[in-house]
C-alpha positions as CSV (number, residue, x, y, z in Angstrom):
1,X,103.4,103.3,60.0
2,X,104.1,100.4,61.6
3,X,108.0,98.8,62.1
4,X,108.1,95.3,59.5
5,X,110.2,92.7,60.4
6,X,113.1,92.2,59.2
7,X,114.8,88.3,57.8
8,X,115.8,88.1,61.6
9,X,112.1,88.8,62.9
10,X,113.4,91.9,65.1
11,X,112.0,95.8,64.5
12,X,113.6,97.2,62.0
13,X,112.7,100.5,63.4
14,X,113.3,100.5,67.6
15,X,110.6,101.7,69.3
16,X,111.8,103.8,72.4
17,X,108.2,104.5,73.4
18,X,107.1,101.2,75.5
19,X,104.0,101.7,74.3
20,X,104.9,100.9,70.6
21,X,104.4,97.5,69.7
22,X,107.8,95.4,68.7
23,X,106.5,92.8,65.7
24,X,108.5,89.3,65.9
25,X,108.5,86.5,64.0
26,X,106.8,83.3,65.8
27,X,108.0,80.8,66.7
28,X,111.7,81.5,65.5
29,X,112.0,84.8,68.2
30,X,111.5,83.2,71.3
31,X,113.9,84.5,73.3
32,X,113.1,88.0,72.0
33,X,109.6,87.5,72.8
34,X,110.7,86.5,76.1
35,X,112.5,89.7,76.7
36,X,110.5,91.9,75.4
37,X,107.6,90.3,77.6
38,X,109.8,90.9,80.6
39,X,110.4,94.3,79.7
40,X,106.6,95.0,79.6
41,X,106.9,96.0,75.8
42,X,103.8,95.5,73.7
43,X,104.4,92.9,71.4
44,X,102.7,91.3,67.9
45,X,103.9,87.6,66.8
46,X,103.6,87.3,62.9
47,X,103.1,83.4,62.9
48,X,104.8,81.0,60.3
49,X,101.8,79.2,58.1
50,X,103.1,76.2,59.2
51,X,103.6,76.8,62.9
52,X,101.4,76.3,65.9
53,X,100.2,79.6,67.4
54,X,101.4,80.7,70.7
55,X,99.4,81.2,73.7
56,X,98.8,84.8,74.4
57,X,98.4,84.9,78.1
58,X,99.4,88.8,78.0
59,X,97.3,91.6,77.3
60,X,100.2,93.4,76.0
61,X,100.8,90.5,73.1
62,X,98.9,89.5,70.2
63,X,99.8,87.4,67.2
64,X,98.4,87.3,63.5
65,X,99.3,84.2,61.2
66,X,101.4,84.8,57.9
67,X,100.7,85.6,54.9
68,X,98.0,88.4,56.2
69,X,96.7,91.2,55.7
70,X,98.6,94.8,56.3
71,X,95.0,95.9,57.5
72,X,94.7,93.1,59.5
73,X,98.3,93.6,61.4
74,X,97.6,97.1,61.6
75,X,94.8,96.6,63.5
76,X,96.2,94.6,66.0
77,X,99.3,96.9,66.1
78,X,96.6,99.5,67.0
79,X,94.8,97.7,69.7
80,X,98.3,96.6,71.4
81,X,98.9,100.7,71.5
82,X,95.8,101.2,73.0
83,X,96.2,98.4,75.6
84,X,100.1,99.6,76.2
85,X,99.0,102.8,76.9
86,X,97.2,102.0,79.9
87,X,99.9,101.3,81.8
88,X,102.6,102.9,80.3
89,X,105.5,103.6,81.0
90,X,106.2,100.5,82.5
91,X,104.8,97.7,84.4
92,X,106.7,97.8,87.4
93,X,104.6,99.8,90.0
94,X,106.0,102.8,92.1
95,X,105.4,105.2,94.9
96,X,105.3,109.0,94.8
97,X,105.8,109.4,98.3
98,X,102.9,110.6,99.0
99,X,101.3,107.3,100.0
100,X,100.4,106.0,96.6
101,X,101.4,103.3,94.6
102,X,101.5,104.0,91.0
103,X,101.0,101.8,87.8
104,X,100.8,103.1,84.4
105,X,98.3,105.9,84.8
106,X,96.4,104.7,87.8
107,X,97.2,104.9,91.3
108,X,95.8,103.5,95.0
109,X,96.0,105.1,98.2
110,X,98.3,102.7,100.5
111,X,98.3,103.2,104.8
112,X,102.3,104.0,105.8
113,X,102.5,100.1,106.6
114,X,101.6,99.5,103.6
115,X,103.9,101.8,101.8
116,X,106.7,100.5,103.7
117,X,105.8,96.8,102.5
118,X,105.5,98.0,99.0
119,X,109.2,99.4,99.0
120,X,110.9,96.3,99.8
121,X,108.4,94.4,97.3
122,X,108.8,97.0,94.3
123,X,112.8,96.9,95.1
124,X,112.9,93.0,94.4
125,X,109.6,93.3,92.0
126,X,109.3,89.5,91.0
127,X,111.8,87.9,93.6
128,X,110.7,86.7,96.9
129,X,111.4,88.9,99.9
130,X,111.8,87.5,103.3
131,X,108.9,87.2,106.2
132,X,111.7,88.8,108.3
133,X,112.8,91.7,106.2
134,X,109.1,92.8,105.4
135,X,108.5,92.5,109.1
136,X,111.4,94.6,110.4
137,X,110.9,97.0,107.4
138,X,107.0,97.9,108.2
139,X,107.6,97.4,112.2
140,X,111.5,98.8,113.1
141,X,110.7,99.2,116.8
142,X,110.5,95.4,116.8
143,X,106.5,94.9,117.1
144,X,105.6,93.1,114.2
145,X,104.5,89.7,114.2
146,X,104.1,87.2,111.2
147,X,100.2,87.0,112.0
148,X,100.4,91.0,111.7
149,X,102.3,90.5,108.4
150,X,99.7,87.9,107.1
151,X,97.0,90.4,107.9
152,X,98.9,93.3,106.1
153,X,99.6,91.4,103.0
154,X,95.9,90.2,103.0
155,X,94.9,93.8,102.9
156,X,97.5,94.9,100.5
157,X,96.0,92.3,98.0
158,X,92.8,93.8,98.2
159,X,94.1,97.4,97.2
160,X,96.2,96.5,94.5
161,X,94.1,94.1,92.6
162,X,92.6,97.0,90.5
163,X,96.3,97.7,89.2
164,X,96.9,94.3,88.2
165,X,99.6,93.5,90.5
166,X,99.2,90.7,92.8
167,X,101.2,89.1,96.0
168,X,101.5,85.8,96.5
169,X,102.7,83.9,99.3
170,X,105.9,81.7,99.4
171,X,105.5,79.2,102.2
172,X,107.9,79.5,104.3
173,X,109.9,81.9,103.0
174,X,108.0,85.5,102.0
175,X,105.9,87.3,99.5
176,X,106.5,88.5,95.9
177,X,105.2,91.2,94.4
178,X,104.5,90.9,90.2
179,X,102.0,91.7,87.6
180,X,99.3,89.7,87.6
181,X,98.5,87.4,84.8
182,X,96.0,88.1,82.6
183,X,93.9,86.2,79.7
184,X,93.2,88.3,76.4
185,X,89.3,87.6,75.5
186,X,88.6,87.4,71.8
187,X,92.6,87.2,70.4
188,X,93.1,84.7,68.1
């Protein structure tokens, strides 16, 4: 069973499972859409008949317009699950200390530079961190060079594409690690 919104378009039942999908009422929820987004929790929009529909650029969010179907929103209650699952429990990546960064259930090997970037960049997931502090994090005996840096990053991108993270450059002022945006094919 799935939780039914209630008159305030929140859950009436809380899901504590981050793979659960939340159902919200569109477009009167916003800022719980917001976050709930930011949390990484799956989420379905019930849309008002006379609203516009939102633009799902998610994979963890879908949306269904009202009056429907209990089928219908069961159905995309199920296939949020299934997505959620993926990469529960969260969608901020992590190492194991063993050289591997970690998102959901899958994992890449990283190179101890690497794993060093990663820390400062998972610590501040979604803020920029500084040329300098990545630099002096990944090279303490005072070696590293921003070309070195670029290089790194470069290859960093590369491994962690698969786990839909991405870094992207700041000019001038660092690199910020965060989930990469992706388009849901075939949703409303």
């Amino acid at each position: 069973m799935c939780p039914r919104p209630r008159s305030n378009g929140r859950a009436a039942v809380a899901a504590p499972d981050r793979s659960a999908p939340v159902v919200i009422r569109w477009p009167s929820d916003q800022d719980r859409r917001r976050e709930l987004a930011d949390l990484g929790v799956p989420r379905l929009l019930l849309v008002d008949s006379n609203a516009s529909p939102p633009i799902c650029a998610d994979a963890l969010e879908d949306w269904v317009r009202l009056p429907s179907d209990e089928r219908d929103i069961d159905a995309r209650m199920n296939a949020l699950r299934a997505r959620a699952s993926a990469w529960a429990p969260s969608t901020r990546p992590q190492l194991d200390g063993n050289g591997r960064l970690l998102r959901g259930l899958r994992w890449v090997a990283l190179s101890p530079i690497e794993e060093q970037l990663c820390t400062l960049l998972i610590g501040e997931f979604g803020e920029v961190v500084s040329d300098r502090t990545l630099i002096g994090r990944a090279w303490p005996e005072g070696t590293g060079t921003p070309t070195g840096l670029r290089l790194q990053m470069t290859r960093l991108r590369r491994r962690i594409a698969d786990l839909g993270l991405e870094v992207r450059s700041v000019r001038g002022k660092g690199y910020v690690l965060q989930a990469r945006p992706t388009v849901v094919v075939g949703s409303n």
